[in-house]
N, CA, C and O atoms as a GROMACS GRO file, in nm:
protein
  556
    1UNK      N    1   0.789   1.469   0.908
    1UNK     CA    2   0.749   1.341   0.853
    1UNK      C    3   0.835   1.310   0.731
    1UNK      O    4   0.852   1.392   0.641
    2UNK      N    5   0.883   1.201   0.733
    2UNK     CA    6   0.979   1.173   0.596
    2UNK      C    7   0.875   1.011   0.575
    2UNK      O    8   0.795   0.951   0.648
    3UNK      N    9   0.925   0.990   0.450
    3UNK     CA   10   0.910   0.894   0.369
    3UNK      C   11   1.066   0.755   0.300
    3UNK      O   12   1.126   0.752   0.193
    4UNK      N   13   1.077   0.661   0.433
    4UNK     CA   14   1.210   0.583   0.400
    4UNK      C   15   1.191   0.435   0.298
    4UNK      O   16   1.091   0.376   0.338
    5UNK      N   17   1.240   0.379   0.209
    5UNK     CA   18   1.206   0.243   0.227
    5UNK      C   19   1.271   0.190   0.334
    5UNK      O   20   1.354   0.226   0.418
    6UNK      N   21   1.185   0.053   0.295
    6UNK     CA   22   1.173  -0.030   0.370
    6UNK      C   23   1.353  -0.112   0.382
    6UNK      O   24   1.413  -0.165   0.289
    7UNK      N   25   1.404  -0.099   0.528
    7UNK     CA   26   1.566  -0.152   0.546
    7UNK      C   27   1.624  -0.255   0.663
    7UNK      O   28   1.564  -0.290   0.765
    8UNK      N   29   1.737  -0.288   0.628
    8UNK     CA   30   1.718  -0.365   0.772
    8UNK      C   31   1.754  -0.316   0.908
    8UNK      O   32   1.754  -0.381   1.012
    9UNK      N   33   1.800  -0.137   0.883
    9UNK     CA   34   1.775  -0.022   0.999
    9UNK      C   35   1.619   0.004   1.039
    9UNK      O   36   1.596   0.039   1.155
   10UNK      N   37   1.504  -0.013   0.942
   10UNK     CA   38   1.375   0.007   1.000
   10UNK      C   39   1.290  -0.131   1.020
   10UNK      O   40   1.172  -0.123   1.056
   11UNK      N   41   1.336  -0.230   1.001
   11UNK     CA   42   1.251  -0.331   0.968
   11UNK      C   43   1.190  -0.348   1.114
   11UNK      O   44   1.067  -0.342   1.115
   12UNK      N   45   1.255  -0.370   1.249
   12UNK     CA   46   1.195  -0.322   1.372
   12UNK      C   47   1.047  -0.256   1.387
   12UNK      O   48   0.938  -0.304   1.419
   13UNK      N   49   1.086  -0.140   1.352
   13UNK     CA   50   0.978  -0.046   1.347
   13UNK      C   51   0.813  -0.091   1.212
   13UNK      O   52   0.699  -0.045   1.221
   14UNK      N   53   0.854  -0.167   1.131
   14UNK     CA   54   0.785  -0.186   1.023
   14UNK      C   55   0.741  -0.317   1.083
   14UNK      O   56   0.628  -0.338   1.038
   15UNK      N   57   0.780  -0.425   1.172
   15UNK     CA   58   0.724  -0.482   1.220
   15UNK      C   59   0.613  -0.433   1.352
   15UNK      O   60   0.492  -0.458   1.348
   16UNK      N   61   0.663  -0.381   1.433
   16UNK     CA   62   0.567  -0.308   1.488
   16UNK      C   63   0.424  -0.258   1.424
   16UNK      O   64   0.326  -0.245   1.496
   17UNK      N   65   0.420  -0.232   1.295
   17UNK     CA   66   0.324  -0.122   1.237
   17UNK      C   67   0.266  -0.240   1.182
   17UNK      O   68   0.158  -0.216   1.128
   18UNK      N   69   0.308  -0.386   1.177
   18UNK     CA   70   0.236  -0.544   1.096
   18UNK      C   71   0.147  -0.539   1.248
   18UNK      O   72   0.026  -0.515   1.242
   19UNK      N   73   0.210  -0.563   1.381
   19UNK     CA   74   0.136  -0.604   1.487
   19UNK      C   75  -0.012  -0.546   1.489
   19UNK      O   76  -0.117  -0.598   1.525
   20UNK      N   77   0.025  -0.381   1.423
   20UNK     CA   78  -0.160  -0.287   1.470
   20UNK      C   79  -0.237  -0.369   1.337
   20UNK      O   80  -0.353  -0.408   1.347
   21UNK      N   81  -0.182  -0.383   1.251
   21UNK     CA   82  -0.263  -0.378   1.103
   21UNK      C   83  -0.274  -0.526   1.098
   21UNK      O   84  -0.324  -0.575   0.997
   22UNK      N   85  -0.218  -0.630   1.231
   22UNK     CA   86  -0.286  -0.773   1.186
   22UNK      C   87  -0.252  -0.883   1.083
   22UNK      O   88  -0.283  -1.002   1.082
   23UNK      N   89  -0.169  -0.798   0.985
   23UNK     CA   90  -0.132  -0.852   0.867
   23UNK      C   91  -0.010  -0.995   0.923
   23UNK      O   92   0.046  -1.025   1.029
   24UNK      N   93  -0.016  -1.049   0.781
   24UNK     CA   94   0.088  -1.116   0.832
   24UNK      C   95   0.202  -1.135   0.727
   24UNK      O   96   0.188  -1.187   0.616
   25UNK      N   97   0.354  -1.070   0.797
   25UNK     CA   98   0.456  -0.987   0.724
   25UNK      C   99   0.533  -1.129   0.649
   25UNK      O  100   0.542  -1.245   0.687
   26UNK      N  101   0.581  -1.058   0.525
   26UNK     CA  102   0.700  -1.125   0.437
   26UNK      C  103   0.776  -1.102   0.533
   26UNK      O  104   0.755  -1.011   0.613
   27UNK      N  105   0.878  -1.183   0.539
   27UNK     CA  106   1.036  -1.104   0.630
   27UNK      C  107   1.108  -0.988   0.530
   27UNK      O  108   1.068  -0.965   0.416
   28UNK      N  109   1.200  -0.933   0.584
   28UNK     CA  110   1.229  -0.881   0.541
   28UNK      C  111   1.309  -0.895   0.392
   28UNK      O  112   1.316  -0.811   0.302
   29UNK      N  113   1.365  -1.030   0.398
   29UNK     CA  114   1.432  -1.075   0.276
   29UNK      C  115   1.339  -1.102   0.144
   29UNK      O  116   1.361  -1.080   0.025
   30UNK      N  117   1.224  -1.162   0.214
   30UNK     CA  118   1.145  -1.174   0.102
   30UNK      C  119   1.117  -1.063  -0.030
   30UNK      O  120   1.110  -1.076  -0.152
   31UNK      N  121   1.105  -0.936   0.077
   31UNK     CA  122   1.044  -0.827   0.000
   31UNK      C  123   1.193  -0.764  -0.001
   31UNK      O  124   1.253  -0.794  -0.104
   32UNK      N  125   1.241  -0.712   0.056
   32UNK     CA  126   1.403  -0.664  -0.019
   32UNK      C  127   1.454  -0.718  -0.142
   32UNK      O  128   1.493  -0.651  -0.237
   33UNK      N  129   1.449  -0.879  -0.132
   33UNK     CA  130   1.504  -0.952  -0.236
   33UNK      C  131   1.383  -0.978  -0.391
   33UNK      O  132   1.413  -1.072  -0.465
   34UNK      N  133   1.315  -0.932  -0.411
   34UNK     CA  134   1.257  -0.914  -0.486
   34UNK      C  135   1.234  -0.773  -0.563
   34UNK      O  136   1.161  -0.687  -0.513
   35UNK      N  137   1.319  -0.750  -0.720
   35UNK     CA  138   1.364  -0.605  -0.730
   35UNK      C  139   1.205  -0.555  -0.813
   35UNK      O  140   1.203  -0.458  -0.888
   36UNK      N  141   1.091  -0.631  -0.786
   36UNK     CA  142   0.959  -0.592  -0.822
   36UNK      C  143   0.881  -0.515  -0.742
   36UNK      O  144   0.800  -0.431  -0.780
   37UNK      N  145   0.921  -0.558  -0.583
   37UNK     CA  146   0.859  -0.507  -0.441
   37UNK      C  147   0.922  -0.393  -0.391
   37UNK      O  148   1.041  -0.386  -0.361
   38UNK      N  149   0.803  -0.262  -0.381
   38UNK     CA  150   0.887  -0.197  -0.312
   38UNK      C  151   0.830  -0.175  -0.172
   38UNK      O  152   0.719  -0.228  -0.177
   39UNK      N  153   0.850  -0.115  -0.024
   39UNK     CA  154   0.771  -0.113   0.094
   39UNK      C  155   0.802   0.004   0.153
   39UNK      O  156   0.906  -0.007   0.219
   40UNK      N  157   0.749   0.123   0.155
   40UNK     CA  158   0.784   0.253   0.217
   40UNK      C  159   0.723   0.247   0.341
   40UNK      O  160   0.624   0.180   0.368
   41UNK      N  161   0.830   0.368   0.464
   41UNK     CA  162   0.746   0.375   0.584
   41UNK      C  163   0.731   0.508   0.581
   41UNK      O  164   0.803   0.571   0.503
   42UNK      N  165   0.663   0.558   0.639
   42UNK     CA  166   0.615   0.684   0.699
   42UNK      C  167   0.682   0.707   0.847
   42UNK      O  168   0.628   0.652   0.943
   43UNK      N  169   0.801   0.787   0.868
   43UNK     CA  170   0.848   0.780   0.985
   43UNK      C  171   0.819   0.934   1.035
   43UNK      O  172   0.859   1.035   0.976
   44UNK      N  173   0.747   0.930   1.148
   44UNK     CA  174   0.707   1.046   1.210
   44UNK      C  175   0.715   1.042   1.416
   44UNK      O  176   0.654   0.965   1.490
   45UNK      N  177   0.815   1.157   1.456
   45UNK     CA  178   0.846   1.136   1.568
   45UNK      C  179   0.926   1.026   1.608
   45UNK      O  180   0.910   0.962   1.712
   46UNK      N  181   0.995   1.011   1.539
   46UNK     CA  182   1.126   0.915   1.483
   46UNK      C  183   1.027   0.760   1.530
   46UNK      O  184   1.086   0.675   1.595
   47UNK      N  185   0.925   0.743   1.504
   47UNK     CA  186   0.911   0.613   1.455
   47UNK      C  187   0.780   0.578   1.318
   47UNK      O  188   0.692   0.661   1.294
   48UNK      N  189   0.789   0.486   1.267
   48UNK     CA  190   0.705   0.426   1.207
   48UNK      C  191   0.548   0.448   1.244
   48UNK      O  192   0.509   0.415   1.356
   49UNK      N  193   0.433   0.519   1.122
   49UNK     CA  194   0.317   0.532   1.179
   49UNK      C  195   0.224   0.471   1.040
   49UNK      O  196   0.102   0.468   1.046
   50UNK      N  197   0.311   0.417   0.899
   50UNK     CA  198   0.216   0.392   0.849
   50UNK      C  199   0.324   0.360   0.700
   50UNK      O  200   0.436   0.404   0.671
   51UNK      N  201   0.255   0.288   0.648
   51UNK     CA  202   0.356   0.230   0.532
   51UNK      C  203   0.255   0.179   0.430
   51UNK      O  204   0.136   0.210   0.429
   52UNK      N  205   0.325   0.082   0.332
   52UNK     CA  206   0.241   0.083   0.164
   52UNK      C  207   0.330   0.035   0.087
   52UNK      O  208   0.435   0.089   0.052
   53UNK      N  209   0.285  -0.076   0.056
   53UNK     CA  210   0.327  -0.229  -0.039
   53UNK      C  211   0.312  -0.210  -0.137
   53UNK      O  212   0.207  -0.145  -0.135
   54UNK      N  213   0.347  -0.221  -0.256
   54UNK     CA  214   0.332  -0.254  -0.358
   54UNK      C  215   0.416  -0.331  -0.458
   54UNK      O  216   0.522  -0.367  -0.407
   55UNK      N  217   0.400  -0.370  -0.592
   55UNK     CA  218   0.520  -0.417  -0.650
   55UNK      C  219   0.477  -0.345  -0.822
   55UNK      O  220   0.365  -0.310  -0.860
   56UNK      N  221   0.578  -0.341  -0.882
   56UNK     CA  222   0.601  -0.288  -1.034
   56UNK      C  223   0.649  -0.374  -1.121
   56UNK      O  224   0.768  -0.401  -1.130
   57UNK      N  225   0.572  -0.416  -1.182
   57UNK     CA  226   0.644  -0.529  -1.302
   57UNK      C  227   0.579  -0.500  -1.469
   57UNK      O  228   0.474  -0.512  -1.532
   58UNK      N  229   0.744  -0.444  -1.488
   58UNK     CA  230   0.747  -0.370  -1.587
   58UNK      C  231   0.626  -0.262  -1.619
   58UNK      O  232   0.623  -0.174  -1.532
   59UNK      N  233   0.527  -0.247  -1.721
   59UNK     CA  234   0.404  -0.174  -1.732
   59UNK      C  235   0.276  -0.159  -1.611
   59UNK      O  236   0.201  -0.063  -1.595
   60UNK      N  237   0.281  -0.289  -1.536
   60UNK     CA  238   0.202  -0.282  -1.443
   60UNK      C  239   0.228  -0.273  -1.283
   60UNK      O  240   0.326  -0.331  -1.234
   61UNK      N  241   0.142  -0.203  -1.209
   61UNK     CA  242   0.194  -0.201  -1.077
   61UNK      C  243   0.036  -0.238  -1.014
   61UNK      O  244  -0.072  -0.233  -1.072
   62UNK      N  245   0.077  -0.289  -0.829
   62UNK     CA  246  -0.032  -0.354  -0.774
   62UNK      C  247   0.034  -0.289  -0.677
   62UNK      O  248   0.156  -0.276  -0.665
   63UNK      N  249  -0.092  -0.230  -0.576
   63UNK     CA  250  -0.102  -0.175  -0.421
   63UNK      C  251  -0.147  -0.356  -0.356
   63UNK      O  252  -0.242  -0.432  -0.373
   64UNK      N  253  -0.048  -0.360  -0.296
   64UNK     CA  254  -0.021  -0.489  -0.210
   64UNK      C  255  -0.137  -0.461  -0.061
   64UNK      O  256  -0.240  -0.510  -0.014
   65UNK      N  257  -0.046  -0.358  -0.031
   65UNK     CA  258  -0.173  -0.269   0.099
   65UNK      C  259  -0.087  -0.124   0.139
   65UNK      O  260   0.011  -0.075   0.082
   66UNK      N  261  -0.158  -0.080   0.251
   66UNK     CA  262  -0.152   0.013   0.268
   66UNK      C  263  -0.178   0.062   0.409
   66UNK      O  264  -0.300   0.074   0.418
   67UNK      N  265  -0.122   0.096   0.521
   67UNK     CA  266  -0.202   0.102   0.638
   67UNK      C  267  -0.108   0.240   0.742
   67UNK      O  268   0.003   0.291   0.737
   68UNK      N  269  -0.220   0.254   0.821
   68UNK     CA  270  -0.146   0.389   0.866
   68UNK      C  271  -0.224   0.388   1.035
   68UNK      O  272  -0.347   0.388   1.045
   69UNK      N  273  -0.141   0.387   1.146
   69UNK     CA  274  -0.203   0.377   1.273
   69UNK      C  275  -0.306   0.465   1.338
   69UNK      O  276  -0.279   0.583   1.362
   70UNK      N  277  -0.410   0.419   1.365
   70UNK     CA  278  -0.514   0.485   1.406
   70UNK      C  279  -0.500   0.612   1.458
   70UNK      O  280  -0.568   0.706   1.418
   71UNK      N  281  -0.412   0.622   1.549
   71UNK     CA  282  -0.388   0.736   1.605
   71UNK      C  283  -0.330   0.870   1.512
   71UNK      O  284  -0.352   0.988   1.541
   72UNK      N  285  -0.276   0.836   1.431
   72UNK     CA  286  -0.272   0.907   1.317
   72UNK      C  287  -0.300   0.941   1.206
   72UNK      O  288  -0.226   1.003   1.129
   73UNK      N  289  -0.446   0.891   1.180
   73UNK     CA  290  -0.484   0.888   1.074
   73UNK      C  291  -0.568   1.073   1.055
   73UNK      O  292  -0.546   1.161   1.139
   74UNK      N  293  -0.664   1.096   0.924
   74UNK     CA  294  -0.667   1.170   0.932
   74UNK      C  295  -0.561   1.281   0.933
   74UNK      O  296  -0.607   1.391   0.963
   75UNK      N  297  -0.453   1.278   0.912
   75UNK     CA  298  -0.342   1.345   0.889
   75UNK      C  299  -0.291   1.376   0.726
   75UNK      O  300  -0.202   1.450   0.683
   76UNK      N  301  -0.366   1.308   0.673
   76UNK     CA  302  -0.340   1.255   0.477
   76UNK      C  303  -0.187   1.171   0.499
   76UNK      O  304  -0.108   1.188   0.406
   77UNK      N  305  -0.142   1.088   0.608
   77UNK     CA  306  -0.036   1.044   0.550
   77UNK      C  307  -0.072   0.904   0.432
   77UNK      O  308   0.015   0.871   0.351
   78UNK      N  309  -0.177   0.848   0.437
   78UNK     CA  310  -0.241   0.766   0.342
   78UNK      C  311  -0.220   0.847   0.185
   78UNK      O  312  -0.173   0.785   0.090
   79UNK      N  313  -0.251   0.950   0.178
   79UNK     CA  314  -0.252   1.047   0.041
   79UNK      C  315  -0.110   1.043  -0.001
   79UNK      O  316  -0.069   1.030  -0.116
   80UNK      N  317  -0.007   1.062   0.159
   80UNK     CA  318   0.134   1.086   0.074
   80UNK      C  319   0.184   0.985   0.051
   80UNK      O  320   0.280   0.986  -0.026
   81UNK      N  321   0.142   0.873   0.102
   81UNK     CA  322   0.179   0.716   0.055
   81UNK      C  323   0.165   0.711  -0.083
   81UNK      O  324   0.241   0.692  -0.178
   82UNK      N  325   0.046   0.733  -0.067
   82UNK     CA  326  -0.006   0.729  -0.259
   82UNK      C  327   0.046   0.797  -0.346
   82UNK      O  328   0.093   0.756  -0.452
   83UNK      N  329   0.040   0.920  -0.300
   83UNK     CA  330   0.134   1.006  -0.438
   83UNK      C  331   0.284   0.947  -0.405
   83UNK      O  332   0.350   0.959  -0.509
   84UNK      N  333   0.360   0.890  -0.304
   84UNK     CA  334   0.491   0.856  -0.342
   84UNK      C  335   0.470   0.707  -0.396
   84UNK      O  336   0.558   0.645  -0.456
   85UNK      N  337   0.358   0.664  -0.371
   85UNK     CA  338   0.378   0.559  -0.510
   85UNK      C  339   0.345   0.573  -0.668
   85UNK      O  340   0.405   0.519  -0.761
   86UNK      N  341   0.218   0.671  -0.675
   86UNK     CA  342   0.224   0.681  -0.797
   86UNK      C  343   0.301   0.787  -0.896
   86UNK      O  344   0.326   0.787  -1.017
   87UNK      N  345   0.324   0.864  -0.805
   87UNK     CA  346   0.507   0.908  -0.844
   87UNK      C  347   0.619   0.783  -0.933
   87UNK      O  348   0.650   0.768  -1.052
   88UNK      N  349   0.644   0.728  -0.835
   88UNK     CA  350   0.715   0.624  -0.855
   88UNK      C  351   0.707   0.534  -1.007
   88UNK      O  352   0.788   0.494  -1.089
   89UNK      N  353   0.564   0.531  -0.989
   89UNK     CA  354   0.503   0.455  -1.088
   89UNK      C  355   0.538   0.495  -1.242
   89UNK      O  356   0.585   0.433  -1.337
   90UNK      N  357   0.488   0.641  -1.220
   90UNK     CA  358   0.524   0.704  -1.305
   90UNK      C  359   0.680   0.757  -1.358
   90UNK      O  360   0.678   0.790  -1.476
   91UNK      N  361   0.766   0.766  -1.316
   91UNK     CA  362   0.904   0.714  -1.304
   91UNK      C  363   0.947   0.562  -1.385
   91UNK      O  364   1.051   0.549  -1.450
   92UNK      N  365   0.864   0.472  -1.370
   92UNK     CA  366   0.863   0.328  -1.405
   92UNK      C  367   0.815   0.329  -1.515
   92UNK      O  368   0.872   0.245  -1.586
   93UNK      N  369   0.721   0.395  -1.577
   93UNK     CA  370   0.626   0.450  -1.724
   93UNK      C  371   0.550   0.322  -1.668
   93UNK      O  372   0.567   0.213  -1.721
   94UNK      N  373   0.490   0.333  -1.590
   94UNK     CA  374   0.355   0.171  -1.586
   94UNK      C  375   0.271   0.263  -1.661
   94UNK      O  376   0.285   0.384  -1.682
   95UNK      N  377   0.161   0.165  -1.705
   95UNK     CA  378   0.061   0.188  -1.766
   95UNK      C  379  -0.104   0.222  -1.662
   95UNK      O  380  -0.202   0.295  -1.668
   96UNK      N  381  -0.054   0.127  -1.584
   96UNK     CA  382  -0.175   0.083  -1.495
   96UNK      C  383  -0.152   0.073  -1.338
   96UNK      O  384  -0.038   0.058  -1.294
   97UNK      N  385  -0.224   0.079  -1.282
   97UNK     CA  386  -0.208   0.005  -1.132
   97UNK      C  387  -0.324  -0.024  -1.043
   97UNK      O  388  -0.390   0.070  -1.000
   98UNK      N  389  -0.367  -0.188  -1.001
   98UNK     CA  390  -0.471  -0.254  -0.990
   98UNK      C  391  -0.434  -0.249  -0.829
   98UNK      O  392  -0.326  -0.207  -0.787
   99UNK      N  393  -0.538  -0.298  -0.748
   99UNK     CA  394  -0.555  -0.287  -0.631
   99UNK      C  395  -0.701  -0.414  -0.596
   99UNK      O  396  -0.782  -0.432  -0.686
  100UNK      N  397  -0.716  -0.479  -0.480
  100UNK     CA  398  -0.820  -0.521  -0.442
  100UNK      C  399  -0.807  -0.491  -0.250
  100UNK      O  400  -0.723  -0.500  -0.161
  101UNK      N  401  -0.992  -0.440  -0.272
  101UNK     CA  402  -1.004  -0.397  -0.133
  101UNK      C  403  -1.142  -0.432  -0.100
  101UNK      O  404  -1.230  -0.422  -0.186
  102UNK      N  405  -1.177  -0.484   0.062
  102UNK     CA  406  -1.286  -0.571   0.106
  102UNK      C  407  -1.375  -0.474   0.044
  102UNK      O  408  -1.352  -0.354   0.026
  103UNK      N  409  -1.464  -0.530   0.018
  103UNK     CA  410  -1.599  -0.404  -0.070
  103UNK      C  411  -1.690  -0.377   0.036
  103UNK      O  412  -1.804  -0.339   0.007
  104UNK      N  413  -1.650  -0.393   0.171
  104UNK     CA  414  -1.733  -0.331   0.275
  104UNK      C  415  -1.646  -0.193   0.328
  104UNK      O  416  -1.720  -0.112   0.385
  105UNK      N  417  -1.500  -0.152   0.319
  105UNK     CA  418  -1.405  -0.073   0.311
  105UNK      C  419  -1.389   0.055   0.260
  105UNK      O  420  -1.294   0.101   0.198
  106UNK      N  421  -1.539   0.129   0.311
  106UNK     CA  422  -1.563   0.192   0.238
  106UNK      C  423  -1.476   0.348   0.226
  106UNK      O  424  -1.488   0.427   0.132
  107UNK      N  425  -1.381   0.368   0.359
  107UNK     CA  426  -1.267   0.428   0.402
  107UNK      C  427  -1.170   0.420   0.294
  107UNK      O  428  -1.141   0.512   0.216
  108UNK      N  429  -1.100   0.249   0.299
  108UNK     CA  430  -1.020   0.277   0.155
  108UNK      C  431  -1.055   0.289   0.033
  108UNK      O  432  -0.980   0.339  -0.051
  109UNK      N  433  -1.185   0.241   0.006
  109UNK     CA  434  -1.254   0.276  -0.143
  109UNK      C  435  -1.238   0.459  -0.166
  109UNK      O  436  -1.194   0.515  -0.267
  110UNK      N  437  -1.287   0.523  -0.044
  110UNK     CA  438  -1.311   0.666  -0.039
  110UNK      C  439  -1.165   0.720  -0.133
  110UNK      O  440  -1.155   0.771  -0.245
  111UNK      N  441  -1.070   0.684  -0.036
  111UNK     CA  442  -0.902   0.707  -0.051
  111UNK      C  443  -0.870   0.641  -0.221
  111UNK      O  444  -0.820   0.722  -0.299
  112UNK      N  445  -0.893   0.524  -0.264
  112UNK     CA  446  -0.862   0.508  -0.404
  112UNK      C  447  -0.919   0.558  -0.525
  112UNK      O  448  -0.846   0.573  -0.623
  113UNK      N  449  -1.053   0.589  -0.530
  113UNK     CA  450  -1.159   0.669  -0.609
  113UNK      C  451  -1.084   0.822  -0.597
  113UNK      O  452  -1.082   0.883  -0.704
  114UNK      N  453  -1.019   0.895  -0.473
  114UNK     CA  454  -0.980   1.018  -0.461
  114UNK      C  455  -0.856   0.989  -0.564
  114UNK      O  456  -0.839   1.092  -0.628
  115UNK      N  457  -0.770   0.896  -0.601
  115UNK     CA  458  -0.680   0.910  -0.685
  115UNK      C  459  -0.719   0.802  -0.805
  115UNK      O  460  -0.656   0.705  -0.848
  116UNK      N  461  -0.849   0.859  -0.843
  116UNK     CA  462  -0.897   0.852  -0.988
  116UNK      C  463  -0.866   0.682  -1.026
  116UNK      O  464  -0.829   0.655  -1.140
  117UNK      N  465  -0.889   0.546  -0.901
  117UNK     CA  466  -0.878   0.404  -0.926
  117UNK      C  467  -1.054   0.354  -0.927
  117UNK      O  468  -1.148   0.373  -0.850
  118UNK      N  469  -1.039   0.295  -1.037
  118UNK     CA  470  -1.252   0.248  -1.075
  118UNK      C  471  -1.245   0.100  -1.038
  118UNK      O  472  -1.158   0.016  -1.063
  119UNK      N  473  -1.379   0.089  -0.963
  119UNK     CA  474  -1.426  -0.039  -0.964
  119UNK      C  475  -1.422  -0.101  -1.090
  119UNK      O  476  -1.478  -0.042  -1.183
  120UNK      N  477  -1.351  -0.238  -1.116
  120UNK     CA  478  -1.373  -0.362  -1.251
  120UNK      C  479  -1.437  -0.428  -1.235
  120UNK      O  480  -1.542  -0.424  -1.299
  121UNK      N  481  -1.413  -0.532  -1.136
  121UNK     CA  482  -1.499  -0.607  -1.098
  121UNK      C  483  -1.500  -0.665  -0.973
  121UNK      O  484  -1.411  -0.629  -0.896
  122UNK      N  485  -1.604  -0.769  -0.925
  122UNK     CA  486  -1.538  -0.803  -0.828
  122UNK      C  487  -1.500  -0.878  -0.798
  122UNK      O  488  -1.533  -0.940  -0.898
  123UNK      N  489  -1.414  -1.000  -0.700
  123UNK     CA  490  -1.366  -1.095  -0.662
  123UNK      C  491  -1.435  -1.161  -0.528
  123UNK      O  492  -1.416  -1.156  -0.407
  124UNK      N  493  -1.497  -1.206  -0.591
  124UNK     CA  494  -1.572  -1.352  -0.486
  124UNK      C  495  -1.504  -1.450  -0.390
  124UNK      O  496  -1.443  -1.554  -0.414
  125UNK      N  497  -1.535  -1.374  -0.248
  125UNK     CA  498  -1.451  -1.443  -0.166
  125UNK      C  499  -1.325  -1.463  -0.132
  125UNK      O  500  -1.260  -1.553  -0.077
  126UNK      N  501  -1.300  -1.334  -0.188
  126UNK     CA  502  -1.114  -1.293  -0.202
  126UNK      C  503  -1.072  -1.280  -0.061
  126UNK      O  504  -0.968  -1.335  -0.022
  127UNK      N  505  -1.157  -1.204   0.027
  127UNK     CA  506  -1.047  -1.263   0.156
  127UNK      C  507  -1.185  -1.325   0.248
  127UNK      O  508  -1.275  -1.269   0.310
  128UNK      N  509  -1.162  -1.422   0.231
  128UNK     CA  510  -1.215  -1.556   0.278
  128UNK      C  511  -1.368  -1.577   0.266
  128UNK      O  512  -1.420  -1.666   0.200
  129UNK      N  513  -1.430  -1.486   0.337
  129UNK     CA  514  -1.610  -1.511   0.334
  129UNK      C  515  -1.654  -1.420   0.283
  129UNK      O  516  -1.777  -1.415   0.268
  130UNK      N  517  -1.560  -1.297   0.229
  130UNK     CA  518  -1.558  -1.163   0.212
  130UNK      C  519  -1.525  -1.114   0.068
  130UNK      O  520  -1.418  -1.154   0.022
  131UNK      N  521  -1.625  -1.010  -0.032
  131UNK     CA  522  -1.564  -1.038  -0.156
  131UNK      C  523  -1.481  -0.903  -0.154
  131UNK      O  524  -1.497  -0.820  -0.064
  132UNK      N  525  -1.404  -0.889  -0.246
  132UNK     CA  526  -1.318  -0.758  -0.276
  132UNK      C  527  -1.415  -0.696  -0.418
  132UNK      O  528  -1.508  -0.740  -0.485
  133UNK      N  529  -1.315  -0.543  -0.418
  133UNK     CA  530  -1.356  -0.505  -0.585
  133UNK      C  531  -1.242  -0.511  -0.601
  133UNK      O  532  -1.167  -0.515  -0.504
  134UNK      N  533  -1.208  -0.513  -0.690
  134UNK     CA  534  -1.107  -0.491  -0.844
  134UNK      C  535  -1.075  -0.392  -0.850
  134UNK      O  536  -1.188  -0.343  -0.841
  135UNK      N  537  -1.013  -0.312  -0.857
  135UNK     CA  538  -1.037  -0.160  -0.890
  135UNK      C  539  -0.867  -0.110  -0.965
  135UNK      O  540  -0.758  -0.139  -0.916
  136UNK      N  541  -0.881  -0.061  -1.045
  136UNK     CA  542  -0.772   0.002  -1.180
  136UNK      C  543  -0.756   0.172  -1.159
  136UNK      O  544  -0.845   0.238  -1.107
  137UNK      N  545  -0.682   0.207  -1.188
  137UNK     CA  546  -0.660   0.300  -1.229
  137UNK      C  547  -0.532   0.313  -1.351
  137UNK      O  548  -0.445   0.229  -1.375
  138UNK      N  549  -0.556   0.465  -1.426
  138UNK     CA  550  -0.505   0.396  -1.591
  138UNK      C  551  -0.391   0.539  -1.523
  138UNK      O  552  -0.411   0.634  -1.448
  139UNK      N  553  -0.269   0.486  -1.601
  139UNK     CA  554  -0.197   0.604  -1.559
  139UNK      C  555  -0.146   0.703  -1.719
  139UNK      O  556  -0.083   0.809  -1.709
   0.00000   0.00000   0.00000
């Protein structure tokens, strides 16, 4: 299992991994061309099984998302996402890094609380009928 960013050798494969997770993708230029965004994949069995958005601006950083294919989950590649971002982070000297996740989610809540991120508050109707929490972690 390696850990690549995001290129326009994998972007193929990183689209594929938008189709399971539903999302709906920046192109690739968007997020390349922005030196705030970064987008790692998780390449295992030479393809794409799970990747993790975020961006860093200056002191602060935000988990954009995070997703990893069913079939492989349970593996901690979600964990090594995280520590290669907050690695990173820390590399960057951020101070902080905020996140919002559906507050019925209780899977990724499990996964962000494991790397020491607290509920703030919450956000009313953040994705659509649905509220999020807030959630920080101080680095």
């Amino acid at each position: 299992m390696k850990i690549e960013l995001l290129t326009k050798e994998n972007d193929s494969q990183y689209r594929q991994l938008l189709d399971h997770s539903h999302e709906r993708p920046d192109s690739l230029e968007t997020i390349c061309s922005n030196p705030f965004r970064f987008c790692y994949l998780v390449i295992e069995d030479q393809q794409a099984v799970g990747y993790i958005d975020f961006s860093i601006m200056y002191e602060h950083a935000e988990l954009n998302q995070i997703f990893v294919l069913d079939s492989y989950r349970k593996r901690k590649i979600a964990t090594k996402l995280m520590n290669h971002m907050l690695n990173l982070c820390k590399e960057k000297q951020c101070e902080n890094i905020t996140l919002e996740v559906r507050i019925d989610n209780d899977i990724a809540i499990s996964l962000y609380e494991k790397f020491q991120f607290k509920k703030i508050a919450i956000r009313k109707n953040y994705y659509q009928t649905k509220d999020a929490w807030l959630m920080e972690r101080k680095m």
